[in-house]
DOZATOR-614461 format. One line per 2 residues: number of its first residue (from 1); their letters; for each residue x, y, z of N, C-alpha, C. Coordinates in nm, 4 decimals. Each point is the difference from the previous one (the first is absolute). Last residue first. Example, Ala and Ser with C-alpha at 12.3 -4.5 7.8 and 13.67 -1.06 7.14 Angstrom:
<nodes>
2 = sa = 1.2850/-0.2250/0.7080/0.0820/0.1190/0.0060/-0.0770/0.1090/0.0730  0.0290/-0.5720/-0.0070/-0.0890/0.1190/0.0000/0.0900/0.1200/0.0000
</nodes>
This chain:
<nodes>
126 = xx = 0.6328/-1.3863/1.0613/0.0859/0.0126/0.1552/-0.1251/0.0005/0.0929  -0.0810/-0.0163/-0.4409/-0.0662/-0.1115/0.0545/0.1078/-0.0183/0.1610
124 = xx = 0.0304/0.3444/-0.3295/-0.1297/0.0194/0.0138/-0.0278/-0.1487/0.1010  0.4029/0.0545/-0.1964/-0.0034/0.1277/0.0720/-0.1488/-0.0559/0.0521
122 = xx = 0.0558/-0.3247/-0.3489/0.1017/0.0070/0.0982/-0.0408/0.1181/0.1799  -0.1714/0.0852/-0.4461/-0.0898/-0.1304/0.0744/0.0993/-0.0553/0.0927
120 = xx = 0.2075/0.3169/-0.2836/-0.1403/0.0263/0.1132/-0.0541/-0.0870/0.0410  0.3564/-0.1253/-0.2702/0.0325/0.0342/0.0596/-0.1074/0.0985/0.1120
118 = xx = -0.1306/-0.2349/-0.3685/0.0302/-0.1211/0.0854/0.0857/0.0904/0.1350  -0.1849/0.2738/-0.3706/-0.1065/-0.0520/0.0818/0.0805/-0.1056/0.1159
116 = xx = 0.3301/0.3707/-0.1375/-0.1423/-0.0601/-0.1226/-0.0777/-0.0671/0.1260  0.2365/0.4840/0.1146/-0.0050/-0.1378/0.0244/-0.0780/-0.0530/-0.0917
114 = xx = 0.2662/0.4510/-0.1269/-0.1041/-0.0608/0.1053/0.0291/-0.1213/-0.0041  0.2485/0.2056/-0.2904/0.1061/0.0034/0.1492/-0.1233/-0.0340/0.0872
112 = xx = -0.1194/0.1534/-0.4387/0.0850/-0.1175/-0.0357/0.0116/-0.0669/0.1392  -0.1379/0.4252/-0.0664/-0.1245/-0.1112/0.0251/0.0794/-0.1452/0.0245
110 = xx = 0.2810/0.4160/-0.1309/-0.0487/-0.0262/0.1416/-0.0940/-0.1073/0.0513  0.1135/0.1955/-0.4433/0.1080/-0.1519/0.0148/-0.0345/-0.0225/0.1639
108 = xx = -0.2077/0.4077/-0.2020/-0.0478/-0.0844/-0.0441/0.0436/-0.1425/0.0743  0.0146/0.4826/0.1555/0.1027/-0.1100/-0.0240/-0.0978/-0.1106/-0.0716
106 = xx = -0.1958/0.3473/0.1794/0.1045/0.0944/0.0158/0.0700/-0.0941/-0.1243  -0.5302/-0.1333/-0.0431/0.1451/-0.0292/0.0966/0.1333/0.1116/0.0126
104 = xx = -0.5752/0.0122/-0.0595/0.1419/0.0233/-0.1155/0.1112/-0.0336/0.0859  -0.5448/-0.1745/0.1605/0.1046/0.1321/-0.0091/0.1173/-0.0303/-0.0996
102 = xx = -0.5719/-0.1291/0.2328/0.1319/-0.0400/-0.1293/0.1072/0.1314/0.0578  -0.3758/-0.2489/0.3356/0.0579/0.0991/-0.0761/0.0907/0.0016/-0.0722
100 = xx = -0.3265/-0.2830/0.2143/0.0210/0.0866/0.0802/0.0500/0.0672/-0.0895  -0.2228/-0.4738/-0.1539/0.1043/0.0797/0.0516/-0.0634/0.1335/0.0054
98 = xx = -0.2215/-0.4144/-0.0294/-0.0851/0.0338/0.0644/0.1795/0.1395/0.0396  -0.0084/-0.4474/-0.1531/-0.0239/0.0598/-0.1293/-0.0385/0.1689/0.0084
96 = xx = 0.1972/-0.3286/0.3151/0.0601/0.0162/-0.1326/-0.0400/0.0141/-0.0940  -0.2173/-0.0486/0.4020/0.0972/0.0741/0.0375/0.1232/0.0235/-0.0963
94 = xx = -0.5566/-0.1617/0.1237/0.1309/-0.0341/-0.1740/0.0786/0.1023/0.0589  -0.3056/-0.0020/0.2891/-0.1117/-0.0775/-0.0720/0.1484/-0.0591/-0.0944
92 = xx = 0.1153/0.3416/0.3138/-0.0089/-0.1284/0.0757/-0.0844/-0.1192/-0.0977  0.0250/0.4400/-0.1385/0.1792/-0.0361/-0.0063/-0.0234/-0.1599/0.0696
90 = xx = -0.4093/0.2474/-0.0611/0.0442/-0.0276/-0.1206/0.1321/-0.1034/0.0363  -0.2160/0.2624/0.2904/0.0246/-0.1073/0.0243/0.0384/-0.1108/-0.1348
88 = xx = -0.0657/0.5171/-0.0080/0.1482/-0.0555/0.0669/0.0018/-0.1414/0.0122  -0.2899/0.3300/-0.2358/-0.0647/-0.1265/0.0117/0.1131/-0.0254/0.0512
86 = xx = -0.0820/0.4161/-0.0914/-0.1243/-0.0255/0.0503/0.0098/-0.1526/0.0190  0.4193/0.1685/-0.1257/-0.0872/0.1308/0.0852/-0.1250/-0.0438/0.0754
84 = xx = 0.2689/-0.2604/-0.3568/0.0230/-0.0219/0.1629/-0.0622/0.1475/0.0557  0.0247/0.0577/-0.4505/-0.1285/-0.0969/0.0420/0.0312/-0.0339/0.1473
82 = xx = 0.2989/0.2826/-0.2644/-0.0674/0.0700/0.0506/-0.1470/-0.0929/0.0774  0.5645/-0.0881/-0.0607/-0.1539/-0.0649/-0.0715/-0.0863/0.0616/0.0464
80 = xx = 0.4420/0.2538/-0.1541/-0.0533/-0.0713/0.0957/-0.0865/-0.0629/0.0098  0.4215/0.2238/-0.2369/-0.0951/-0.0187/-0.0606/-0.0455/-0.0677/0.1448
78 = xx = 0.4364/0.1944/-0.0649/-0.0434/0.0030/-0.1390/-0.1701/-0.0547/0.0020  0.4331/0.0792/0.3483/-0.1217/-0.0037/-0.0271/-0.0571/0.0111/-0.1108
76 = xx = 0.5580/-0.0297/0.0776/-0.1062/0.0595/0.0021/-0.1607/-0.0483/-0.0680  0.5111/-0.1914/0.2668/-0.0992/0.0403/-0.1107/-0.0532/0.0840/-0.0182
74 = xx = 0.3215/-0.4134/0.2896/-0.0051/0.1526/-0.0172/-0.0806/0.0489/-0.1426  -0.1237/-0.5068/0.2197/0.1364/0.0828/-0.0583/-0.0030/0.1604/0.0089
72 = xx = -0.3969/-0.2446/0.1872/0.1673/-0.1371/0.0160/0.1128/0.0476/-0.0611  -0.3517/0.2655/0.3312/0.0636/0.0072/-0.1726/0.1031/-0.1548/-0.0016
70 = xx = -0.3772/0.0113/0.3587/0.1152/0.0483/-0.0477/0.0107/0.0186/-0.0801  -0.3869/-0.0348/0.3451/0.0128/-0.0601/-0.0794/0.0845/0.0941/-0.0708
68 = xx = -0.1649/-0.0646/0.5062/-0.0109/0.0530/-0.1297/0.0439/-0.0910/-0.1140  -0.3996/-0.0321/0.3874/0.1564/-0.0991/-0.0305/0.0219/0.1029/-0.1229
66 = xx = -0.3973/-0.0775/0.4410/0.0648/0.0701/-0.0907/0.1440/-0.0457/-0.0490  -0.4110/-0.2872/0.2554/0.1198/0.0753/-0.0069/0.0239/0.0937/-0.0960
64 = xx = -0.3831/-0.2604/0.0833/0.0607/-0.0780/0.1152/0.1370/0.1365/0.0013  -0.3799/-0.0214/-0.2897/-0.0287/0.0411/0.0926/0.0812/-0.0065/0.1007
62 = xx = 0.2563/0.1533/-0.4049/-0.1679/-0.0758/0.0445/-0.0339/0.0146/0.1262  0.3643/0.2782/-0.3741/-0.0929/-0.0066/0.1151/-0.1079/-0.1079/-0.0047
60 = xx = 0.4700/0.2387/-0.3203/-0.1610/-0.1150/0.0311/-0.0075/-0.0148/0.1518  0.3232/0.3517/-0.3004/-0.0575/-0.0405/0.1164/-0.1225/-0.0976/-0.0052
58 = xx = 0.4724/0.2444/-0.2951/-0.1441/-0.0408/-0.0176/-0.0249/-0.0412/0.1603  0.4418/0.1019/-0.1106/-0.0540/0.0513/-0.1413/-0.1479/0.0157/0.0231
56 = xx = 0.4716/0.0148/0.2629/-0.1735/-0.0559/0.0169/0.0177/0.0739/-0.0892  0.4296/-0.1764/-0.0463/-0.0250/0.1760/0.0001/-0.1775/-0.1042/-0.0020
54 = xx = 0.4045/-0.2828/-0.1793/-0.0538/0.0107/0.1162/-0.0329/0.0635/0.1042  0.1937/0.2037/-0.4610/-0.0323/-0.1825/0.0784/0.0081/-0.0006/0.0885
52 = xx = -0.1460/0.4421/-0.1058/0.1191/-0.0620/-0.0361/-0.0420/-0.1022/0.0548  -0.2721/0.3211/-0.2933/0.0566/-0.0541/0.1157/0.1230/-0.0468/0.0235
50 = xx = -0.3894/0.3855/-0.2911/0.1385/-0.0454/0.0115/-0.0078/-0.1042/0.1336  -0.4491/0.1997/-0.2148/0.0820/-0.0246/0.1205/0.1265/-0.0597/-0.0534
48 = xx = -0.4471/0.0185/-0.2962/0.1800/0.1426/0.0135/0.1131/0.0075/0.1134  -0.5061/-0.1627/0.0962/0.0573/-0.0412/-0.1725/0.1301/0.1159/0.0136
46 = xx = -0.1652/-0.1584/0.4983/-0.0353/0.0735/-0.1365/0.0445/-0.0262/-0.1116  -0.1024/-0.3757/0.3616/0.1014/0.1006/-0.0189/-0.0778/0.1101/-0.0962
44 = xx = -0.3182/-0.3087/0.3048/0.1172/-0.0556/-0.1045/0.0736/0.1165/0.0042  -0.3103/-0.2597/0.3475/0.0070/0.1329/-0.0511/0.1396/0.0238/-0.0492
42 = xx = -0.4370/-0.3260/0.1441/0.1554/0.0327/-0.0494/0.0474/0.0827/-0.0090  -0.3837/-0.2888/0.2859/0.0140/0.1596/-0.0705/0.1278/-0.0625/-0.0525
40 = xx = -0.2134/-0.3601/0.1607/-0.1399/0.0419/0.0177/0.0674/0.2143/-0.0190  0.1485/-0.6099/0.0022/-0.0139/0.1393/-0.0068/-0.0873/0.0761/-0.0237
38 = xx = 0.0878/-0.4822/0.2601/-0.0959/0.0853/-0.1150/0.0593/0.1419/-0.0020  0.3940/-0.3211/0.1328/-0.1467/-0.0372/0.0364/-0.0928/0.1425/-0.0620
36 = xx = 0.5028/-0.1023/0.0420/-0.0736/0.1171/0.0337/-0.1847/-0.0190/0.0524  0.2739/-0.3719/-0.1514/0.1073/0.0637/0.1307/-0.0913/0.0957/0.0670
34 = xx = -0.0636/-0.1320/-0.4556/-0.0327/-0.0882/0.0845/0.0464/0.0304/0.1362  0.1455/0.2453/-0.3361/-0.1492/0.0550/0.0173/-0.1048/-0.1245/0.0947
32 = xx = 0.4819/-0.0473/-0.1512/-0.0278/0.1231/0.1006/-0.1430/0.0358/0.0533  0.1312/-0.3764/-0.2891/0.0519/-0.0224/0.1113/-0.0664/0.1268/0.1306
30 = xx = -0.0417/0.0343/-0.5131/-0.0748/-0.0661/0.1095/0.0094/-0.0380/0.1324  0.2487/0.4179/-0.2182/0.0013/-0.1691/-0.0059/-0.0998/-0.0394/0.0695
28 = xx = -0.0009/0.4938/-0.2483/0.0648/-0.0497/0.1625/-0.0135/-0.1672/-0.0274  0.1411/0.3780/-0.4006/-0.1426/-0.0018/0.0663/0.0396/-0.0969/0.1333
26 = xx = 0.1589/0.2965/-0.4859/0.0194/-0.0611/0.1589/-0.1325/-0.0072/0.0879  0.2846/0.0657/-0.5197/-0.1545/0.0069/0.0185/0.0717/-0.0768/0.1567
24 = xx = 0.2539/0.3255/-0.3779/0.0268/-0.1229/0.0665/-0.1410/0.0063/0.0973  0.2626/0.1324/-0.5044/-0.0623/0.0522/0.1308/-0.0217/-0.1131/0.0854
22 = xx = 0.1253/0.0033/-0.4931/0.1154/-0.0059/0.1019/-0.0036/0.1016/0.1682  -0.3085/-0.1507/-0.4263/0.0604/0.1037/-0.0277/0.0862/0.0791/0.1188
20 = xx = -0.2340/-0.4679/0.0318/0.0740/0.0147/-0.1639/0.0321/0.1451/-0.0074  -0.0185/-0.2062/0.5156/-0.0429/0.0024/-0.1304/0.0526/0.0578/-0.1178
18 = xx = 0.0894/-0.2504/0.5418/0.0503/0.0643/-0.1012/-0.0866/0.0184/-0.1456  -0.1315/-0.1240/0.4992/0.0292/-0.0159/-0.0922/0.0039/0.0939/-0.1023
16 = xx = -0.0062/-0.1600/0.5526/0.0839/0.0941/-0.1166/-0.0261/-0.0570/-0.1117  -0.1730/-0.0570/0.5930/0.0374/-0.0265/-0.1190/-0.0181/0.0787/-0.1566
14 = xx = 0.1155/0.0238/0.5836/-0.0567/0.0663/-0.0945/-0.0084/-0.0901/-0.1733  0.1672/-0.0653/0.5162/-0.1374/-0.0669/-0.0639/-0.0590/0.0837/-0.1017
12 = xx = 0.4512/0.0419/0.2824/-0.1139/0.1047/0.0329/-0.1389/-0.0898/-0.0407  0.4116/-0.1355/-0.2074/-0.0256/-0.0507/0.1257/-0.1260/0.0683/0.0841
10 = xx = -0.0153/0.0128/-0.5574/0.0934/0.0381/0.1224/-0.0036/-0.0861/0.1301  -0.0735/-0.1302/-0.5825/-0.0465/0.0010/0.1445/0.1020/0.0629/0.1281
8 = xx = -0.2002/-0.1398/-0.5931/0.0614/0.0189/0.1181/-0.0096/0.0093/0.1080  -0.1969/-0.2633/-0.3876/0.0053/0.1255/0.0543/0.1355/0.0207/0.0803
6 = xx = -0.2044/-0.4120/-0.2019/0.0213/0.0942/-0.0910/-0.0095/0.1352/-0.0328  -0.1360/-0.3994/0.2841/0.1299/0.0429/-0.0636/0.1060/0.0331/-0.0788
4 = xx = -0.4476/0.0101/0.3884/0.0568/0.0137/-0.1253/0.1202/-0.0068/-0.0461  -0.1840/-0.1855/0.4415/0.0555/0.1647/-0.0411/0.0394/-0.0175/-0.1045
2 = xx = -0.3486/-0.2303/0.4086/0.0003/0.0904/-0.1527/0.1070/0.0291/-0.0462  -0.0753/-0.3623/0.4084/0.0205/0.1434/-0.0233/0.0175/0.0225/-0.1506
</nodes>
């Protein structure tokens, strides 16, 4: 199993990374998109959406299931990958490169309180 480490990580299977002008990039764990098997729609948040942690943020769909997808912290939407539109299987080709949606944290120090990798790979291998 994949899990960078040098991200973060919810129990949900969302993974978090923190960038240089203190926004935050999310996208789903390989794990998940292995689970999910080919995707085939997403359907992401609006830009400007306020959330709260752990508030559906997003929806992937394959063929096998639908699954949402969370805020790992409380935020607001700031930006979405407009390319998963026409190419969702993207997420299943590179599921860490292939993110869902940036946002502004309520709380910056909140990311802190996700899971690192040894502790998901843990969750993920229940």
């Amino acid at each position: 199993m994949n899990v960078p480490s040098n991200l973060k990580y919810t129990q949900s299977h969302e993974w978090v990374r923190s960038e240089p002008d203190g926004s935050i990039t999310v996208g789903i764990t390989e794990h998940a998109q292995d689970l999910l098997g080919d995707l085939v729609f997403i359907d992401l948040p609006e830009v400007g959406k306020t959330l709260a942690a752990g508030q559906e943020a997003a929806v992937v769909e394959s063929v096998k299931a639908a699954a949402d997808v969370y805020a790992p912290v409380a935020g607001t939407v700031t930006e979405i990958n407009p390319a998963l539109a026409d190419a969702p299987e993207s997420v299943n080709a590179d599921a860490y490169a292939a993110w869902l949606f940036r946002m502004k944290p309520a709380n910056a120090n909140d990311v802190d309180g996700l899971l690192d990798a040894t502790s998901y790979t843990a969750v993920a291998s229940e």
